[in-house]
C-alpha positions as CSV (number, residue, x, y, z in Angstrom):
1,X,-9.7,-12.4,-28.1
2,X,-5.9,-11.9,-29.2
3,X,-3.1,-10.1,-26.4
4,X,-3.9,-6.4,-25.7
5,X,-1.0,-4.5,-25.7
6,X,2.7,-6.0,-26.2
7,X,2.3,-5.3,-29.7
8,X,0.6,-1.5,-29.3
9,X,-2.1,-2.6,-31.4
10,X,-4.7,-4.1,-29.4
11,X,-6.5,-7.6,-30.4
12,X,-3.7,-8.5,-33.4
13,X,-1.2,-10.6,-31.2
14,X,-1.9,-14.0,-32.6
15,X,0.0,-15.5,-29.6
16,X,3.8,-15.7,-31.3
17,X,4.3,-12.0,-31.8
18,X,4.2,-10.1,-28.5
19,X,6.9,-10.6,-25.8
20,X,3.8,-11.8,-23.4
21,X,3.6,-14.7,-25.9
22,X,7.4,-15.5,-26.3
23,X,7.6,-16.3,-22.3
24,X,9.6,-12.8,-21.9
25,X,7.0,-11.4,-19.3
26,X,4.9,-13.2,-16.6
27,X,1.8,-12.2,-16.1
28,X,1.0,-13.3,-12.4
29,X,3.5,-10.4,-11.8
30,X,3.0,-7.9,-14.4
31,X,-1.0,-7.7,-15.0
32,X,-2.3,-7.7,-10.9
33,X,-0.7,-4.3,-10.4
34,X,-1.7,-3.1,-13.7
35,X,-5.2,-4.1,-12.5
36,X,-4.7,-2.2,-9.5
37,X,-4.1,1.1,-11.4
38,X,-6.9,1.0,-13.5
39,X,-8.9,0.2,-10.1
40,X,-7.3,3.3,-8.9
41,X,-8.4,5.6,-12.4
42,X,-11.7,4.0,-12.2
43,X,-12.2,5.2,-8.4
44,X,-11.7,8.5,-9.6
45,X,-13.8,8.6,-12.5
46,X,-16.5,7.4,-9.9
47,X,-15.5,10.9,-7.8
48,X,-16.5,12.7,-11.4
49,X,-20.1,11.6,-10.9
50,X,-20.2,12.7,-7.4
51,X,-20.2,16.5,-8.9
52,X,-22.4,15.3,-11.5
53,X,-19.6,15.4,-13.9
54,X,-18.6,13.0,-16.9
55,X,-16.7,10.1,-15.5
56,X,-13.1,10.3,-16.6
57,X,-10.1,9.1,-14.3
58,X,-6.6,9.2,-15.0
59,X,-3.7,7.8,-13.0
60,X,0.3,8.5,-14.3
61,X,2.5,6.0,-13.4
62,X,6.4,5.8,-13.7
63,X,8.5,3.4,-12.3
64,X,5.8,1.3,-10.9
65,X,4.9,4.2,-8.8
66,X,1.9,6.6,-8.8
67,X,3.3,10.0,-9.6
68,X,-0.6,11.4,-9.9
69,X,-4.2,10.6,-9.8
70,X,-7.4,12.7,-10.7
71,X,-10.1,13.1,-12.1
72,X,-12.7,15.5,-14.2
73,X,-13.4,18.6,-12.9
74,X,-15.0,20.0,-15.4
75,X,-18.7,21.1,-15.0
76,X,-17.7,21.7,-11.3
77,X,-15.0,24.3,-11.9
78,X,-16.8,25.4,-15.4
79,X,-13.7,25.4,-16.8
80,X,-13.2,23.8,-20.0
81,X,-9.5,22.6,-19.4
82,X,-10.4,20.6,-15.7
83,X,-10.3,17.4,-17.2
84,X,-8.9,15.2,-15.2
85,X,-6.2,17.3,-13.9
């Protein structure tokens, strides 16, 4: 499976493309706290199915900081714009 992402077009990196590839970014440093925020969307996708709701998490991120987390809302609220706001 090719590099996911430093090209915006997943599975096409080829290894010599991306800045991943070229040395420009390490990934013990980069892709842990990456990992950590899709822990965090995942978390609150699991807090969808607690209201019997479809599991969708989303987590905004700028700056390396969590600016906002949630999750679908919308069976619970019957409202068809809840999701994950």
């Amino acid at each position: 499976m090719g590099c996911i992402g430093m090209m915006n077009v997943p599975g096409l990196c080829g290894g010599r493309h991306c800045r991943r590839h070229r040395g420009q970014i390490d990934e013990r440093t980069v892709f842990p706290r990456e990992d950590y925020f899709m822990r965090l969307a995942l978390r609150r996708a699991e807090r969808a199915l607690e209201h019997e709701d479809v599991p969708i998490g989303a987590v905004v991120v700028r700056g390396g900081e969590v600016w906002l987390a949630a999750h679908n809302e919308r069976e619970l609220r019957q409202d068809p714009t809840a999701h994950a706001r």
